[in-house]
Structures are given as C-alpha cells and as structure tokens.
C-alpha positions as CSV (number, residue, x, y, z in Angstrom):
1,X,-27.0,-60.8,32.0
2,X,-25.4,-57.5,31.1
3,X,-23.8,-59.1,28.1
4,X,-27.1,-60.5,26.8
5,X,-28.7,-57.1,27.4
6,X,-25.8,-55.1,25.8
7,X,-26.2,-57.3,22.0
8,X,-30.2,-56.6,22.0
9,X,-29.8,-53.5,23.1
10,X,-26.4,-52.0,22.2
11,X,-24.6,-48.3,23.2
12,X,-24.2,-46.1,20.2
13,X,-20.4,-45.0,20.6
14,X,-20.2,-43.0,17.0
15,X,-21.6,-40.2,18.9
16,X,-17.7,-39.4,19.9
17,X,-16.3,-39.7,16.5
18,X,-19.1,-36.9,15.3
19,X,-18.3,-35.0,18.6
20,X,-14.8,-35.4,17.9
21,X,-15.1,-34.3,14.0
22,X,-17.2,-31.5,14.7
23,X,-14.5,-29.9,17.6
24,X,-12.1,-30.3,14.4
25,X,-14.5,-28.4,12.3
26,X,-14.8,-25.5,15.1
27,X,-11.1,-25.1,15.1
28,X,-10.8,-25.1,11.4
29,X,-13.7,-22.7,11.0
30,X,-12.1,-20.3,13.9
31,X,-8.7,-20.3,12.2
32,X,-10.2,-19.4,9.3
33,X,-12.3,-16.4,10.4
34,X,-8.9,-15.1,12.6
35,X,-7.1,-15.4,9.3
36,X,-9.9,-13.2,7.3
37,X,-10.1,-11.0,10.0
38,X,-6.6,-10.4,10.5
39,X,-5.5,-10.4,7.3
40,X,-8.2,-8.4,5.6
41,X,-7.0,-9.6,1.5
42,X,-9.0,-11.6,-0.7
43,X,-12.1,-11.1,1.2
44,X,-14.5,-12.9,-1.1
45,X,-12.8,-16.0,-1.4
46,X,-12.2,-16.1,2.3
47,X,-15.7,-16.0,2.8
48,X,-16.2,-19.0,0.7
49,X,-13.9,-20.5,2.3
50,X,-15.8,-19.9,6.1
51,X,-19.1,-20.8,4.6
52,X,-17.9,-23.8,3.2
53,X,-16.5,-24.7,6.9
54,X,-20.3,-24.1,8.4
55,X,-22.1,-25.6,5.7
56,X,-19.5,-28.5,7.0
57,X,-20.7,-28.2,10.4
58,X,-24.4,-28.0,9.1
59,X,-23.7,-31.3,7.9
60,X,-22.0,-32.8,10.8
61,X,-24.6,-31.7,13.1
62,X,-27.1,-33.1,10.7
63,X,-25.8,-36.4,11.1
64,X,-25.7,-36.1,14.9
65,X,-29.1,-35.1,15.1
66,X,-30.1,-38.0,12.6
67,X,-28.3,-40.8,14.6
68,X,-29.6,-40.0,18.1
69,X,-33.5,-40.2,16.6
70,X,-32.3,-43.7,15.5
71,X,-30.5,-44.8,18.3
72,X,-32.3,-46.6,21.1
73,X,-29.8,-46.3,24.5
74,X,-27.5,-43.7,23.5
75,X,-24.0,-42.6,25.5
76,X,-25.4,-40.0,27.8
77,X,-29.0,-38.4,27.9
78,X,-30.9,-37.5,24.9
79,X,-31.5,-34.0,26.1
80,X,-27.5,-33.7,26.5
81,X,-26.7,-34.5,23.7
82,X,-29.5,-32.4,21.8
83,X,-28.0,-29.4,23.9
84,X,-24.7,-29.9,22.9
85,X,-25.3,-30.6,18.8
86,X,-27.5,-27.3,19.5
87,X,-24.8,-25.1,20.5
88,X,-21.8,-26.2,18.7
C-alpha cells in the first residue's frame, strides 16, 4: 500500500537541492564580505558584488518558499522548513 500511496501522493525531495544551493550561496556571500572587509580596495564594486550574492539568495529562498505552498506532503514539517528558509 505504501507504494500506491507514495505515486498519488508523492515526497517533494528538491527541497535539498535548494537547501543545498542556498548553503553555497551563504558561503559565497561570506567570502565575499571577508574579502571587502579585509581588503578594504575597490569598495563600490565589492559591494555589487555582495548585493548581487543576496539578491541571489532573495531568489533562492523565493523559490523555496514557492515550492512548499505547492507541495502537498513535503520532507519534514511545513513550519521547519518555513523557519529555516526564514533564517538563512
């Protein structure tokens, strides 16, 4: 019966891949705040360069919040994964 229940009703697993690519995004954004702050030349450009990274994230988290209103049974709780989107 599982197996019946699982192709009506079937787990989301993209969740990960947009966990996964916004960690990446994190990182990327980090590094690139450490290297404006540290190395304090070309200020303007390196704060494109961070927006562009968050308007990134914007985006990724966008699509997060997008696919859990359209997925029925998702990985883990609703609210869980609405908290984490939320704070990353």
């Amino acid at each position: 019966m599982p197996g019946l229940l699982q192709r009506f009703l079937p787990r989301e697993e993209s969740f990960f891949d947009l966990f996964a690519k916004q960690a990446a995004n994190i990182h990327v954004g980090a590094d690139a705040l450490h290297k404006m702050l540290s190395h304090y030349t070309g200020v303007p450009e390196q704060v494109q360069i961070v927006k562009a990274i968050e308007h990134e994230g914007d985006e990724i988290t966008h699509a997060l919040f997008t696919k859990l209103n359209q997925t029925f049974i998702t990985p883990f709780d609703r609210e869980d994964i609405y908290e984490l989107c939320s704070r990353l």
